[in-house]
N, C-alpha and C positions, 0 to 999 in steps of 0.2 A: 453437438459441440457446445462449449461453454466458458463464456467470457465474463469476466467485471471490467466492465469500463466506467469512469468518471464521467461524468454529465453536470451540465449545469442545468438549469429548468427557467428559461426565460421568453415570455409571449407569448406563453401557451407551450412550449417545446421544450423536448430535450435535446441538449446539443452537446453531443460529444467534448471531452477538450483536449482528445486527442483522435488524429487517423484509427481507424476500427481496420484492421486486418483480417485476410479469410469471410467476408461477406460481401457477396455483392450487389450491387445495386438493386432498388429495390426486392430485395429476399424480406419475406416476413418473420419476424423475430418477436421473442414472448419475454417482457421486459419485465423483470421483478427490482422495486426499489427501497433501498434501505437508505436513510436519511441520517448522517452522520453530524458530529460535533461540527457546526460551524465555525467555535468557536477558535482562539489561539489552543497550540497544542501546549497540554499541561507541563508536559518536558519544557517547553521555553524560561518558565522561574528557573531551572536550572543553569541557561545558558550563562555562559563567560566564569562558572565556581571553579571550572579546572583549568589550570594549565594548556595551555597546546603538548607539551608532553606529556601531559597526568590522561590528558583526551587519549594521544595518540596511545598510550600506554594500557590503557582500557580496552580501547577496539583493539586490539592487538587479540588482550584477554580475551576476550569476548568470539574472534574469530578460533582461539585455539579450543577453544571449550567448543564453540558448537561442534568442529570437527572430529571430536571425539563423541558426538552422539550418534549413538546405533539407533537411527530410523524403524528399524525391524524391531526395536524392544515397543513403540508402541502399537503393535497393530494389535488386532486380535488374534 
């Protein structure tokens, strides 16, 4: 099995910041970690430039477009 969970790393530990489902108490597990942007996300300069309707009007877009992607054109 295989999961990404969020972690923080504080006092020496990693601690979850959310419930871990499907594992149970102590089970040994093989932790690989990628250390991401701490920073603000770069989408944020973007907030408040649209409307709540120009937003709404967008995801909209965005939900009809991906439904038309065929999954199967990228495999090998």
């Amino acid at each position: 099995m295989t999961k990404t969970i969020h972690a923080i790393y504080k006092q020496g530990m990693l601690r979850p910041l959310e419930p871990i489902e499907g594992i149970k108490e102590n089970t040994e597990v093989e932790i690989t970690i990628s250390v991401g942007d701490v920073g603000p996300s770069h989408i944020l300069k973007f907030a408040g430039i649209l409307s709540d309707d120009e937003a709404n009007r967008m995801i909209l877009t965005v939900e009809e477009e991906f439904e038309r992607i065929d999954m199967n054109e990228w495999k090998d």
